[in-house]
N, C-alpha and C positions, 0 to 999 in steps of 0.2 A: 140646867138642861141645855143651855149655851153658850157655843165659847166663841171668842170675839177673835180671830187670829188676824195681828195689826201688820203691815209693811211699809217700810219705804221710805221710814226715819234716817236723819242724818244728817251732813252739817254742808253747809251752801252758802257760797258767798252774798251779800246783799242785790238784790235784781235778777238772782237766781232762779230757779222751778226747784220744784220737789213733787211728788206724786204719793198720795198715802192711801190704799185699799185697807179695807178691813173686811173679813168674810167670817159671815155665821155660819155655826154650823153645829149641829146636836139634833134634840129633838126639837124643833120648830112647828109650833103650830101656825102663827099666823104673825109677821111679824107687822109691824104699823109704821115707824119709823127708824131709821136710821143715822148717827149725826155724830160729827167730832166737836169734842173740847179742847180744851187747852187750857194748862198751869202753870203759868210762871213762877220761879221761884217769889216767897211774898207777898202772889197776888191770889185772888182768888178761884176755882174752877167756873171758865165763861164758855160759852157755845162758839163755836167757831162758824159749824153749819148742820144743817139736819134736810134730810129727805124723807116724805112720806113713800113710804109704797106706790100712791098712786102719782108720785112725781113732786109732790109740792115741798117748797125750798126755802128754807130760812137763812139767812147770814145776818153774822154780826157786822155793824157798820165800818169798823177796823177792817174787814175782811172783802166790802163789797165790792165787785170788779175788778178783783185779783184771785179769789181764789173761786172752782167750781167746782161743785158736788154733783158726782151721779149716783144710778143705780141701778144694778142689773138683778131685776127682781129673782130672776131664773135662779139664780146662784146665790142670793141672799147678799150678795157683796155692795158694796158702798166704794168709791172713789172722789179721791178731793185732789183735783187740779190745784197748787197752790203756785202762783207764778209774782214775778217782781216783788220776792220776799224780801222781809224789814228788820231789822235787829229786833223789833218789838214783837216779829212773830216766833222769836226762841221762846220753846215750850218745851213741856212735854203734852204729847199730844194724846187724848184718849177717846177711841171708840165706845159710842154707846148705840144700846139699842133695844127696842122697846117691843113687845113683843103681847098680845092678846090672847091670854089662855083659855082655856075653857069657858073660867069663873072667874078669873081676873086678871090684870095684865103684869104684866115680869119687866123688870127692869135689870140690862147687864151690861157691863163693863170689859174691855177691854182693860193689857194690864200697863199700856200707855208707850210711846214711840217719842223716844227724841228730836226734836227739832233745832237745829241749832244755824241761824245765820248768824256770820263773822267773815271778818275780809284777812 
């Protein structure tokens, strides 16, 4: 009942920015939180960052005080500031988002956004 539509992927030299939105959008009841992943070839799906609706922010410690996440509840959209990026943050990058139904909560996916720093 939602679809994740991701932007802003792409490839950026090391100490670079990037900018990645992702906007829900379908039937939405309520959603709870909002957050990017990231998978490197080989390694596992790890959380990048996540935002509650009411503002609260989790980041991975790779990520802390480089990259910032908001969120524009109005619009259901999510935004991750990614700035002084690393060769270690080449991913593919995937939006999640978490969503409180009626009788139980939805989990959806974005269908992922390349990240790729290289000099």
């Amino acid at each position: 009942q939602v679809q994740l539509a991701e932007s802003g992927g792409g490839l950026v030299q090391p100490g670079g920015s990037l900018g990645l939105t992702c906007a829900a959008s379908g039937r939405i009841f309520s959603i709870y939180s909002m957050g990017w992943y990231r998978q490197a070839p080989g390694k596992r799906r790890e959380l990048v960052a996540d935002i509650t609706k009411g503002g609260s922010t989790n980041y991975a410690d790779s990520v802390q005080g480089r990259f910032t996440i908001s969120i524009d509840v109005a619009k259901n959209t999510i935004f991750l500031q990614m700035n002084s990026l690393k060769f270690e943050d080449t991913a593919v990058y995937y939006c999640n988002a978490i969503e409180g139904g009626m009788q139980t909560i939805y989990e959806y996916w974005g269908q992922g956004t390349q990240v790729t720093v290289s000099s």
